[in-house]
N, C-alpha and C positions, 0 to 999 in steps of 0.2 A: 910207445908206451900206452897209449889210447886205446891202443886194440883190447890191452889185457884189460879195462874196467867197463863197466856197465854204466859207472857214473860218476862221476867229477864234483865233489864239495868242495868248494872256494868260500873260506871264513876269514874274515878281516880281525885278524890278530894284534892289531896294532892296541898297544899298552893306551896312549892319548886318547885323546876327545876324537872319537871318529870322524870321517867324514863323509859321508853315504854318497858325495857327489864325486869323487874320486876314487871310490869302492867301484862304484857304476862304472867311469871311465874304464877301470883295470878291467874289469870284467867283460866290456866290449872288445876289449885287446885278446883275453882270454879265447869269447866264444868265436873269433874269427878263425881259428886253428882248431877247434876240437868241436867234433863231431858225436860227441854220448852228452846226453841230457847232464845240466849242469846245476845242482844246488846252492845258493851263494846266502849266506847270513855274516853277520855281525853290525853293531849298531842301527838295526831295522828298531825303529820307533814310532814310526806310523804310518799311517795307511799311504802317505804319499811316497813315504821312502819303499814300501813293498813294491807298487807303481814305480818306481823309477828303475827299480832293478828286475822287475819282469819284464820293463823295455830294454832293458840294456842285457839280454841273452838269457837271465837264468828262467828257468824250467820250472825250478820249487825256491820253495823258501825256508832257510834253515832259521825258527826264532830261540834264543836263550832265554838273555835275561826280561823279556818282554810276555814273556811268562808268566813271570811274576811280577812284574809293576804295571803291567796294563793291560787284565784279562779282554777288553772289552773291546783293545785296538784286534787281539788275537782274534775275538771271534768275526769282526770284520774282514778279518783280511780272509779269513777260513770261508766265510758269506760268500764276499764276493769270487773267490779264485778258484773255490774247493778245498777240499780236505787232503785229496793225493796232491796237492801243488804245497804242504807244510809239512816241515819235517820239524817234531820239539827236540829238543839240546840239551838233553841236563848233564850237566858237572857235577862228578863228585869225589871227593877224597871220604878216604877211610878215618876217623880217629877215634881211639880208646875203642875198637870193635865195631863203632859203628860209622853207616855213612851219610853224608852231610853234605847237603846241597849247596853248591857256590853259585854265584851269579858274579854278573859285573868284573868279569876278566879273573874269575875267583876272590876278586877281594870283600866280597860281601858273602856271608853266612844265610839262608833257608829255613828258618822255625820249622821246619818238616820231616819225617821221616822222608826215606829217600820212597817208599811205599806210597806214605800218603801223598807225595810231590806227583808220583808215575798217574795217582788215579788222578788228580788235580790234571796234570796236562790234556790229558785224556778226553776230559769234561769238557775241554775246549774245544774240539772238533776239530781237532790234527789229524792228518793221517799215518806220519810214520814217526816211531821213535828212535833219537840217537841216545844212545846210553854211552860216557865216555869219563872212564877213570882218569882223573887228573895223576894220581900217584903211577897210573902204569903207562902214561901217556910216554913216548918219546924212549922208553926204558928198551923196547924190544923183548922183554921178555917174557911177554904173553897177555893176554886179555884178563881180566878178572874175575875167572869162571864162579870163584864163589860166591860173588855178588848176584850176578848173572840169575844163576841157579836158582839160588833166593829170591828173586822179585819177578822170578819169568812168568809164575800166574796172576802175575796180578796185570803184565799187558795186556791189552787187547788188542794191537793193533799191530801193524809189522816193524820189527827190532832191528834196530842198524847197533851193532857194538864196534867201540871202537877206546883205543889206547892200551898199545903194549905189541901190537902183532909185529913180529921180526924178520917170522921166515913165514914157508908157505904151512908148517906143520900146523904153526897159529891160526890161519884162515883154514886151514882142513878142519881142525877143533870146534871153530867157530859155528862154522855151519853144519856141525854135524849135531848140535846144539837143537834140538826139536823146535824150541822158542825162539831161535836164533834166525831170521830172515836173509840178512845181506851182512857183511864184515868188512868195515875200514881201516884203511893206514895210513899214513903221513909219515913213516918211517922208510922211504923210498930209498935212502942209501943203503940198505939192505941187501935194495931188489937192483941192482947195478946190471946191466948187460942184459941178460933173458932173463932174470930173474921173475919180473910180476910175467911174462907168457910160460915160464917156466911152470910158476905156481897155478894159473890159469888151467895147464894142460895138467895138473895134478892133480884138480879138485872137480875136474871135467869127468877123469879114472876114474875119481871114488866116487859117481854118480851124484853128485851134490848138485843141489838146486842152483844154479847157473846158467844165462846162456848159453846156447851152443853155437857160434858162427859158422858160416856155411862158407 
């Protein structure tokens, strides 16, 4: 299955009090089998915890809620490692038409447009953004192109979207998206058997920005 991605986000999803020293162990389990640059966030809260998991295999570093409750750790860690070594996280659900930033495993709410949150991370000196619908997360039934659409000039920097892709038509879409850079999924029981070299060799056809393995 490694062959089909270009790159591997590993996010510690765990509901409790994280643990960054156990996150780190999984992830040395991880990069010992896979072979594409590997992103790893969840509970990163300071400069030691970014250090412990750029020693223990990841590549980049994926931050969320660390966003927003501690600009200042962000820009350090951006200092010391780079900007292509951070990828920003924001969560968001739709309500009453509009979208609304989560943090903190969703259970805390973002005083921000989802606009002004994009230019805010920005300001930090990240290099890529993940953009990921908590409402289309898991659903399979597509990314959330009208979101998308709406806030795609106001990135600057290269767009990872993700929550909702099912099949390979999702990621054809995705990156056929002008502002659209790379497209994730964490809905792998979709992609059973050939599926993700399936979809690979389909988005290869439509000439879409992808590697190409030799």
């Amino acid at each position: 299955m490694a062959f089909s991605l270009d790159e591997l986000i590993v996010l510690n999803a765990s509901k409790d009090k994280k643990k960054i020293e156990e996150f780190a162990k999984t992830l040395e389990r991880i990069v010992e089998d896979v072979f594409i640059p590997i992103a790893a966030g969840g509970g990163i809260t300071s400069i030691e915890d970014a250090k412990l998991l750029f020693n223990s295999g990841a590549d980049k570093l994926v931050l969320n809620s660390l966003l927003n409750n501690n600009q200042e750790i962000v820009r350090q860690i951006v200092k010391q490692y780079g900007s292509q070594s951070v990828i920003a996280s924001i969560d968001y659900k739709t309500i009453d038409g509009n979208n609304v930033i989560f943090i903190n495993d969703g259970k805390e709410r973002v005083d921000m447009s989802l606009r002004q949150y994009i230019e805010h991370v920005q300001n930090l000196g990240v290099g890529e953004l993940y953009l990921n619908s908590i409402d289309k997360d898991g659903t399979g039934f597509g990314y959330d192109f009208d979101t998308i659409d709406q806030v795609a000039n106001s990135i600057k920097i290269p767009l990872i979207i993700a929550g909702g892709a099912g099949n390979e038509s999702h990621l054809i879409e995705g990156l056929k998206r002008e502002k659209v850079d790379a497209v994730a999924t964490a809905n792998l029981f979709n992609f059973v058997g050939n599926g993700l070299p399936n979809a690979r060799k389909k988005i290869i056809e439509e000439n879409l920005n992808i590697a190409r393995w030799i």
